[in-house]
C-alpha positions in Angstrom: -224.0 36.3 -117.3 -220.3 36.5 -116.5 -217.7 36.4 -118.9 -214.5 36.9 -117.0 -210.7 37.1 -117.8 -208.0 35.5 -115.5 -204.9 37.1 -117.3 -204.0 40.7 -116.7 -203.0 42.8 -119.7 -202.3 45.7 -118.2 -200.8 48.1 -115.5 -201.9 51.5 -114.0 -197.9 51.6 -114.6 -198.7 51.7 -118.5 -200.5 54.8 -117.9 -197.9 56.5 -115.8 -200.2 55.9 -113.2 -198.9 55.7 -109.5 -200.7 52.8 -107.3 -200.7 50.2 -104.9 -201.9 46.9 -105.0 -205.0 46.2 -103.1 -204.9 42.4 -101.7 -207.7 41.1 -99.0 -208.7 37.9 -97.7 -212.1 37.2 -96.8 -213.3 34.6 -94.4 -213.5 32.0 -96.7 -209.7 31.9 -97.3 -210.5 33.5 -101.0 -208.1 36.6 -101.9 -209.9 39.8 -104.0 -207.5 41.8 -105.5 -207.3 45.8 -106.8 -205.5 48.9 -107.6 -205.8 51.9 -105.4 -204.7 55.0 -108.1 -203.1 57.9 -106.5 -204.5 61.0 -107.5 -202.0 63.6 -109.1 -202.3 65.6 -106.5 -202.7 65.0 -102.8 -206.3 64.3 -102.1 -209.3 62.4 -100.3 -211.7 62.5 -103.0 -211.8 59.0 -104.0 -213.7 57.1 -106.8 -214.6 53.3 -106.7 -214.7 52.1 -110.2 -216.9 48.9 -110.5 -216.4 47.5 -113.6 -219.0 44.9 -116.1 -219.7 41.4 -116.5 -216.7 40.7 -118.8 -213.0 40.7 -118.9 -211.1 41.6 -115.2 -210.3 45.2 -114.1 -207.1 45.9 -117.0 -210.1 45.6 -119.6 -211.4 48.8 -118.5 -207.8 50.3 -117.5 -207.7 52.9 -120.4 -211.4 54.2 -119.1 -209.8 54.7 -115.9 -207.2 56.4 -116.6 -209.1 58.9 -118.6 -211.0 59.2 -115.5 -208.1 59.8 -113.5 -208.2 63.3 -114.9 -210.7 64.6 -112.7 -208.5 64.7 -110.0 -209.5 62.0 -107.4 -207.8 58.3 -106.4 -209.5 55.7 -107.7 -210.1 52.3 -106.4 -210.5 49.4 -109.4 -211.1 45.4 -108.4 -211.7 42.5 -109.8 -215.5 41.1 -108.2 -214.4 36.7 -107.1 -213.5 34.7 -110.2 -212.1 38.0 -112.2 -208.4 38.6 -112.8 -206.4 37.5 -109.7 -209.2 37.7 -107.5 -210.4 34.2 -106.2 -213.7 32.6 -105.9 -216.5 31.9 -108.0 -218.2 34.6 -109.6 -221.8 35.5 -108.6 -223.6 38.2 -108.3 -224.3 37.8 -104.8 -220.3 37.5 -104.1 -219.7 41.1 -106.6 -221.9 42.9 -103.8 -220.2 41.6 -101.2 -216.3 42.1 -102.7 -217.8 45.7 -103.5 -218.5 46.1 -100.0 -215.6 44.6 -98.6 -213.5 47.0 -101.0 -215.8 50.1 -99.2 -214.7 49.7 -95.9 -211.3 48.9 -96.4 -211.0 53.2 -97.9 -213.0 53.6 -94.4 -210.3 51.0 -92.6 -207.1 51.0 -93.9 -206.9 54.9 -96.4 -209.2 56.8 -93.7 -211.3 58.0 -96.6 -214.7 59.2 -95.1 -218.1 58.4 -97.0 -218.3 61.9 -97.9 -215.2 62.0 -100.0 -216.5 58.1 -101.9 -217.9 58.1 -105.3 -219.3 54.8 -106.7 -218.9 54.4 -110.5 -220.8 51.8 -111.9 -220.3 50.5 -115.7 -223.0 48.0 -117.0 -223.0 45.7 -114.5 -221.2 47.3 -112.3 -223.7 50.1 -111.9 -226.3 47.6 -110.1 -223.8 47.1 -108.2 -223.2 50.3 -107.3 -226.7 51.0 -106.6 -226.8 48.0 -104.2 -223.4 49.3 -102.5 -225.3 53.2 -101.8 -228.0 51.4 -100.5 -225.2 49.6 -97.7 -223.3 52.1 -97.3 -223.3 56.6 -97.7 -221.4 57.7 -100.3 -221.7 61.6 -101.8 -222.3 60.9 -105.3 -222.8 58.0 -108.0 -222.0 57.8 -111.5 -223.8 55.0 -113.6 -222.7 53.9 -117.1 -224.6 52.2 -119.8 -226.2 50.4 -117.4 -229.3 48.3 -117.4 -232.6 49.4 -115.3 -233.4 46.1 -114.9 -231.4 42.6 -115.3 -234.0 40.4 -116.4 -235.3 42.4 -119.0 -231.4 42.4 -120.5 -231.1 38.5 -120.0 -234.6 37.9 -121.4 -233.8 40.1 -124.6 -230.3 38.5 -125.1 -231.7 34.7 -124.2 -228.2 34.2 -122.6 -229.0 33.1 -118.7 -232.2 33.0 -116.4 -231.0 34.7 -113.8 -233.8 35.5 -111.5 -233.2 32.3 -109.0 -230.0 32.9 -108.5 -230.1 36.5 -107.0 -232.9 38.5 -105.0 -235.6 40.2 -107.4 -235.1 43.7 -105.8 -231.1 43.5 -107.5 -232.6 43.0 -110.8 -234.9 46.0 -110.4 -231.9 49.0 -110.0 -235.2 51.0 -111.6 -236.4 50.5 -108.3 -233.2 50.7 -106.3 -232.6 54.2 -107.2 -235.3 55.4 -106.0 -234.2 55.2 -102.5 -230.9 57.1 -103.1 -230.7 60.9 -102.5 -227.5 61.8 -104.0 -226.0 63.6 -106.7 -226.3 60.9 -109.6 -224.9 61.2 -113.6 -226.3 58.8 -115.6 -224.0 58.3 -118.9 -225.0 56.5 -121.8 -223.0 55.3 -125.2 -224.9 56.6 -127.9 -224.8 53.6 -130.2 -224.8 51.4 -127.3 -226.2 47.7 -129.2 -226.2 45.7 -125.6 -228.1 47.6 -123.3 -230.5 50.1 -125.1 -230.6 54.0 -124.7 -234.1 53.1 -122.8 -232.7 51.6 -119.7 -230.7 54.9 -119.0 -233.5 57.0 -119.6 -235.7 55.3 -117.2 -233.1 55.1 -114.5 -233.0 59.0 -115.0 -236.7 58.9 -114.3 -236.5 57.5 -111.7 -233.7 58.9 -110.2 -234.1 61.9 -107.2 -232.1 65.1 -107.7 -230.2 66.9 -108.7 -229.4 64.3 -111.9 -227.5 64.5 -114.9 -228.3 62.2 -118.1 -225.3 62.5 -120.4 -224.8 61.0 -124.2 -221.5 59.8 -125.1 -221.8 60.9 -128.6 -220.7 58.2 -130.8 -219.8 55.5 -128.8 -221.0 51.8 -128.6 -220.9 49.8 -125.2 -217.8 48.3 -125.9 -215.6 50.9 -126.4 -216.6 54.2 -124.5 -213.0 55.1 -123.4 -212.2 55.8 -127.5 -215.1 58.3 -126.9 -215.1 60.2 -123.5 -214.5 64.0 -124.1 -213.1 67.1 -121.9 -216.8 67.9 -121.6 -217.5 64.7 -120.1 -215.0 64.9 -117.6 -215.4 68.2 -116.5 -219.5 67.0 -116.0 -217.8 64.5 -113.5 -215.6 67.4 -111.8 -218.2 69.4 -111.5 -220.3 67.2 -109.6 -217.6 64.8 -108.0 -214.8 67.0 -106.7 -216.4 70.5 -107.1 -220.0 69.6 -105.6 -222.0 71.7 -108.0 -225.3 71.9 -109.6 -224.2 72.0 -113.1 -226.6 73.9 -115.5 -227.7 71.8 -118.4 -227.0 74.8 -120.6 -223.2 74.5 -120.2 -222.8 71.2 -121.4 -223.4 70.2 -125.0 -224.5 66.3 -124.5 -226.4 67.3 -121.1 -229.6 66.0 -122.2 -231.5 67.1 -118.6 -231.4 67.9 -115.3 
């Protein structure tokens, strides 16, 4: 289920990327540990990027940065038992480090809920669907992510997951149908890990307005080699502009 990396490869530095580290102890005495990217420009529009079941948050670095272009800070952390964050990783614990890292934009960078957009990669986007359930945000991005958890653990025989987490986080299908907020669902086009199907059926079931989007050429592995100006501007558009795109201006804009 979890595959993570203690050693960090990897700066915001190597991108010419201006940050702070992000260090919080939780009541347990365990430390989580992220990067809070300063935008270009001064601004409160702020993504949190919640990042897969492998690796620790440098893996997906050169995806964030590429994101970075759209204007906005970004908040990246490792979930317990990724990177330098401490703990044992569990699903359970990811929810709870994601929602720890919420509040402290609320707390401690007096972001407000209206200004917060979750971006959830594989994994990360149950996550993020679990997070917008907890807590408002104004929009939500999920990538190649599954629609449901078992069906991904039961096709790749690696884990039985269900005791080990409540049924209703495997079922993000389900989950999204409670959110009403702007929502881009991306998908990697020769994605071999989770299957173009899973997407689709999270757009289904998704409320508007909604976006599904087709990284053209990429597998789920290596979607940063692959994101276009096109893609970005979708997330512009929607994250810092607040507009109802028209399908018809974007190539790889399969609905809306």
């Amino acid at each position: 289920m979890f595959f993570p990396k203690k050693k960090l490869y990897s700066t915001p530095l190597d991108f010419n990327l201006k940050y702070d580290d992000v260090n919080i102890s939780l009541d347990n005495g365990n430390n989580i540990y992220g990067w809070y990217i300063y935008a270009s420009k001064p601004t409160s529009k702020t993504i949190i990027y919640l990042h897969g079941s492998k690796g620790n948050l440098s893996t997906y670095l050169s995806e964030v940065a590429k994101i970075h272009e759209v204007g906005t800070n970004i908040l990246v952390f490792d979930y317990r038992g990724f990177g330098k964050s401490q703990g044992m990783e569990t699903i359970k614990h990811s929810i709870e480090d994601a929602l720890t890292m919420y509040d402290y934009l609320i707390r401690t960078k007096n972001i407000k809920p209206e200004d917060i957009t979750l971006f959830g990669f594989s994994f990360g986007g149950a996550v993020a669907l679990e997070l917008a359930l907890k807590r408002p945000v104004s929009s939500i991005i999920l990538e190649s992510t599954f629609s449901d958890l078992c069906r991904i653990s039961i096709r790749k025989c690696s884990c039985i997951v269900a005791p080990l987490v409540s049924k209703r986080l495997l079922e993000s299908d389900k989950n999204i149908k409670r959110i009403n907020v702007p929502i881009i669902i991306s998908y990697a086009g020769k994605d071999q890990v989770i299957p173009i199907t899973h997407s689709k059926k999270l757009f289904d079931n998704a409320n508007s307005p909604k976006y599904l989007y087709e990284i053209v050429g990429a597998e789920h592995q290596n979607i940063s080699e692959h994101l276009t100006a096109e893609y970005i501007s979708l997330i512009k558009n929607v994250v810092v502009d607040g507009k109802v795109v028209d399908k018809n201006s974007f190539d790889n804009l399969v609905s809306n």
